[in-house]
N, C-alpha and C positions, 0 to 999 in steps of 0.2 A: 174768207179770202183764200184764195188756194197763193200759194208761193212756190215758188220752181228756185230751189239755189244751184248753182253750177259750180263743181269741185266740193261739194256735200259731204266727200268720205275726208275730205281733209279733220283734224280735231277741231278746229274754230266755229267750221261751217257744222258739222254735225252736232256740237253744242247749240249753236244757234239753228237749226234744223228740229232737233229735240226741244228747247226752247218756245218754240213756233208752235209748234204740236200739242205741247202739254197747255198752254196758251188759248186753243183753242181753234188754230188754223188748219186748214188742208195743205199739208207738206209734198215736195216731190223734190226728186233731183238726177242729177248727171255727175259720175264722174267717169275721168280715165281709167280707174281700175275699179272693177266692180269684185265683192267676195272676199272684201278684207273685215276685218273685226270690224270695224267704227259701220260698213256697209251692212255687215247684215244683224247689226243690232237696232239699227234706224228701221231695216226693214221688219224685225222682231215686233217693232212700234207699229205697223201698220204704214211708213212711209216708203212709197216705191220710188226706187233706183231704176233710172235708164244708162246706159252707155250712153259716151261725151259726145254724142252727134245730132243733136239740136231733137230727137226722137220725143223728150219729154216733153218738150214746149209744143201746145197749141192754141187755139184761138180761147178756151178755156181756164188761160194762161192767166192769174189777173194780176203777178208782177216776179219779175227775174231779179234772185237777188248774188254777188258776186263777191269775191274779194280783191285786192289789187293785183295776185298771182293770174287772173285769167285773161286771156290777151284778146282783144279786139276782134280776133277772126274767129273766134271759137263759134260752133257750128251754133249752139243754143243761140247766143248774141247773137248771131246773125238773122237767124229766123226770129228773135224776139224782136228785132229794129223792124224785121218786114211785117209780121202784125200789127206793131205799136203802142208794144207791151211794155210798162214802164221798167227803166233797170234801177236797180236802190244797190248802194256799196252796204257793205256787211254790218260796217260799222255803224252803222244807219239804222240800218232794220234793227240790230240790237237794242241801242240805244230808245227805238221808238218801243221794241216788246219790252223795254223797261221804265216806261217814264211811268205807271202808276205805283212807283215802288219809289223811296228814297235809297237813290245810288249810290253804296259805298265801293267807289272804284280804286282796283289797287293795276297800279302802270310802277313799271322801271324796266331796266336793263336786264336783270336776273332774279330769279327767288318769284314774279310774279304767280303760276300758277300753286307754289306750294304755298304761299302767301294768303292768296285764295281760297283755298282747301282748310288750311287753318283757319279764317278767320269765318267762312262756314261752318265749320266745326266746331267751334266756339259760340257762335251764335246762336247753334240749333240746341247747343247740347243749355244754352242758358235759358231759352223757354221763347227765342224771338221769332223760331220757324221761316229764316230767311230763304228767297229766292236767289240762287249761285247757278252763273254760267261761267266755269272753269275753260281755261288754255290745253286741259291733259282732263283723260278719263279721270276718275276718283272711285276709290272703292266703298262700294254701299251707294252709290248714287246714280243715277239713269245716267250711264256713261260721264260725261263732262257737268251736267247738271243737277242740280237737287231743287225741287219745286216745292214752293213754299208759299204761304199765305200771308206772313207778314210784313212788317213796318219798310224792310229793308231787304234791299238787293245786293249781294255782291256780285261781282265779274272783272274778271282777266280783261282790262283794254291794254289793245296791242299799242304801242309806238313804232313798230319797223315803216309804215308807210305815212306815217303822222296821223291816222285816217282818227284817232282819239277826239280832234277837233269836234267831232259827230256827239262827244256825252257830255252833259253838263250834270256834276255829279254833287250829291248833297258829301259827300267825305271821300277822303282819298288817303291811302297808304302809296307814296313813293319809294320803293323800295330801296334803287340804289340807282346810278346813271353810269354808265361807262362804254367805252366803247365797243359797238356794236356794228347795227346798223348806220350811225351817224358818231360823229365825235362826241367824246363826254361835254363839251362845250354846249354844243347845240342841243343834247339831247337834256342836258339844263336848262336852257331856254326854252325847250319845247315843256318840258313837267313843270316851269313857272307860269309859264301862261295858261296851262290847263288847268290847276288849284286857285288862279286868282279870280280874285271874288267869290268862293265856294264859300257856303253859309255853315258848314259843317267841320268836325275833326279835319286836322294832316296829320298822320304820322307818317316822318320822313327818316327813312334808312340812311338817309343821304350825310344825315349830320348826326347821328344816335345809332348805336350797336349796344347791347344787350346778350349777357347770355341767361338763356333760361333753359327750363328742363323740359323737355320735350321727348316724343316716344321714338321719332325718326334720326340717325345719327349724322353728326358733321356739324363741325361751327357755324357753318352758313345755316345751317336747320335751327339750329338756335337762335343766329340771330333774325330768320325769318319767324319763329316762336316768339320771339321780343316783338316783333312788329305787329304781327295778330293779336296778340294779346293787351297790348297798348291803345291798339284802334276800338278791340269792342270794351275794352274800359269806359274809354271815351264815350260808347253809343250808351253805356250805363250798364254794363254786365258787372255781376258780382267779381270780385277778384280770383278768392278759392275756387268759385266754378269753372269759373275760365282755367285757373292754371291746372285743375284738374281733369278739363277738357283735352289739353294739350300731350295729358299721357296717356287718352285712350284715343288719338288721333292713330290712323291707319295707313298716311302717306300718300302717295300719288301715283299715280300707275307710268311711268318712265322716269322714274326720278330715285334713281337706287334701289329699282325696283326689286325685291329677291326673288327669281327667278326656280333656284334651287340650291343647294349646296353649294358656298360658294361661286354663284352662277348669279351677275345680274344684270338690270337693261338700266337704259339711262338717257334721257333726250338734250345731255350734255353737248351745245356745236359752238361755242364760242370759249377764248382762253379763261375767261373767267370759269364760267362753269363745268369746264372741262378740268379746271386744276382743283378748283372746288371738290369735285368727284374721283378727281386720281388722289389727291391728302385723304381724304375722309375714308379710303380704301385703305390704305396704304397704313393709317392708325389701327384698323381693323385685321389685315391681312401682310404684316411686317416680314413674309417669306417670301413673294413675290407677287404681281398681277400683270396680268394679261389683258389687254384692251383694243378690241376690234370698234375701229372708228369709222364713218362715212362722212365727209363734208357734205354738208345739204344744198349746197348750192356754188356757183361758180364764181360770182360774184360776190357774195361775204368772204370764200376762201383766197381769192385775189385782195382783197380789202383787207383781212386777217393775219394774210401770209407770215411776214414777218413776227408779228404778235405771237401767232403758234408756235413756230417754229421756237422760238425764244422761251415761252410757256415749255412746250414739251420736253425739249433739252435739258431743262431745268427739274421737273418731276421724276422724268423719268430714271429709277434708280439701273443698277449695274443687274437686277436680281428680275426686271421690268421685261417687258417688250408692249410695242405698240406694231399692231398690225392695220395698214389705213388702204382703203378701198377707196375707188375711182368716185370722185363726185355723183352724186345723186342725182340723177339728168332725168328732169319731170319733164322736157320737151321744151314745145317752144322755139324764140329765137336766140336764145342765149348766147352771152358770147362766151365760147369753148375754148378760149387760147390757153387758159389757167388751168390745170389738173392738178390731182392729190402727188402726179411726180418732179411737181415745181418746189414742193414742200417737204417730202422723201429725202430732196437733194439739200435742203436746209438741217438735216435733223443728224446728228451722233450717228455713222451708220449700223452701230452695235443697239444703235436703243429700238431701232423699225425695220419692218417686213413689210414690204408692199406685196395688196394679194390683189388680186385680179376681180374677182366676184366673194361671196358668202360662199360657195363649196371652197374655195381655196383655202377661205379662214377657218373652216371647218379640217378642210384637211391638215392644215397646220398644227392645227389645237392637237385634233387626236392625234399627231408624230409629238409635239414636246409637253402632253399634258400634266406630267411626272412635275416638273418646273415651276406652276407655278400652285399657290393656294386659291386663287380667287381668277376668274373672269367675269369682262364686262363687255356689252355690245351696244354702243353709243352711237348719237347722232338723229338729229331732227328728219322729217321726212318721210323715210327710208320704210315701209311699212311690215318690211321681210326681216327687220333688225330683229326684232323681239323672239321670231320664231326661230331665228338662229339660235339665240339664247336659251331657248328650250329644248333644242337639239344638243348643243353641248350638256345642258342639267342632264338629259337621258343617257349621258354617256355611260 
């Protein structure tokens, strides 16, 4: 089957891309920006990238697959309705490249992909050779994924679009529910109805914390370490091996990533995970830090506002600065009424710098770098954060 996904270079799509591949399909895709890491590592695989203007799709097409981010007009969809080429949601076509695997699916609000990563890593390292499609690259693993021959599947299901409905998973880790994309209420009700009736483990974050020892730093690392290691108890891993698993784990590539000398990145965009990531700094680097943030969208940051603003206040010490950059504007028809300067005006104005673009933050950094011990470049999306980060390490 050849498959064409549209928005490819996104992380999701390119795990499932990868996925597809290693599976045994004819992969292709489109996205808006072509030449970023997640693109030309797809293409390293032998999977070709066109630009987002319906170029890849043809009558050889034998089905378009999507995520809820791509809108209706997009040039691919549109030339795929005029052949007659079936379109499948992402959550779909995963769900189907995994059904001859038994699904250990881990959903929540936060910790999902490191959750993932660990309990991959725990698995492989106890003799079970699980198939894992990850939310964030992984290191040692074909980007987001690790391909595997046995008993069990892990993978990252998203809830931001409810699109989860799509797996029916033999076990499930719920990590934690809070708000997000939807209220803690609802997004409860949505992770009850997806575990019921599942014939396998729950481990729920939701009502159990744990701390254990793990190689990557931060309470939430441990109590996502407690949840991996609880889950493949349950599938019947040895205990010792597993907890021994957990301290030659290697982390997740945005997720406190170390960069260089104090220099790191972080795919932190919500209060929770954002405070999560400023403590866990801040126990590590008690002189100061520095944190260059982008909201990833218009709409969470409207949704958020208040929360952040409250969150940041709160974190942010006298010794701190936050530098925050104009919403991540991936196109589209969004509504633009809400900017990162509706939230600027919410916060200490001793604690934040609003910059304009990545050279602004850049030029910041190297006038007060003296100031601080540690920076970070956070934020979902944004696919220029990271090399910012690398720019500052070379300083």
């Amino acid at each position: 089957m050849k498959r064409h996904l549209i928005g490819i270079g996104g992380v999701g799509m390119s795990a499932l891309a990868t996925a597809l591949h290693r599976l045994g399909d004819e992969v292709t895709g489109a996205d808006r920006t072509l030449g970023t890491s997640n693109i030309s590592f797809l293409e390293s695989l032998g999977i070709k990238c066109f630009p987002d203007d319906g170029s890849g799709v043809d009558e050889s097409t034998d089905e378009i697959i999507v995520s809820t981010a791509i809108e209706d007009d997009n040039p691919g969809l549109v030339k795929a309705r005029q052949l007659g080429i079936p379109i499948t949601h992402r959550a779909k076509a995963l769900s189907r490249a995994l059904s001859s695997y038994k699904l250990v699916a881990v959903v929540g609000t936060c910790g999902k992909s490191t959750v993932t990563a660990m309990l991959g890593h725990i698995l492989a390292e106890c003799g079970l050779d699980p198939m894992c499609v990850n939310g964030a690259n992984v290191p040692g693993w074909e980007g987001a994924v690790r391909f595997g021959r046995g008993e069990y599947a892990v993978a990252e299901v998203d809830e931001s679009d409810k699109s989860l409905v799509a797996f029916k998973p033999y076990a499930t880790v719920v990590t934690n529910a809070s708000t997000d994309h939807y209220s803690k209420e609802e997004m409860d009700e949505v992770f009850d109805a997806f575990v019921k009736g599942m014939p396998g483990p729950l481990i729920e974050g939701r009502k159990v914390y744990g701390e254990e020892a793990v190689s990557v730093p931060g309470k939430h690392n441990r109590n996502n370490a407690f949840l991996a290691l609880e889950m493949a108890k349950a599938l019947g891993c040895d205990e010792a091996t597993a907890k021994a698993a957990l301290l030659t784990f290697k982390g997740v590539e945005r997720r406190l990533q170390k960069m260089g000398d104090g220099v790191y990145d972080d795919y932190a965009h919500n209060p929770e995970k954002l405070k999560a990531m400023w403590t866990t700094l801040v126990e590590a680097h008690p002189e100061g830090i520095c944190v260059v943030w982008r909201p990833h969208g218009y709409a969470p940051l409207k949704k958020m506002l208040g929360a952040l603003a409250e969150m940041f206040n709160e974190v942010i010490r006298p010794c701190d600065k936050l530098l925050l950059l104009p919403v991540y504007d991936a196109g589209g028809t969004a509504d633009r009424s809400i900017n990162s300067d509706a939230l600027v005006s919410l916060i200490d104005s001793e604690k934040v710098v609003s910059v304009a673009d990545l050279d602004e933050a850049y030029s910041w950094i190297v006038a007060n770098r003296s100031k601080f011990s540690a920076f970070v470049t956070c934020g979902a999306r944004d696919p220029k954060l990271p090399y910012l980060a690398r720019r500052i390490a070379a300083m």
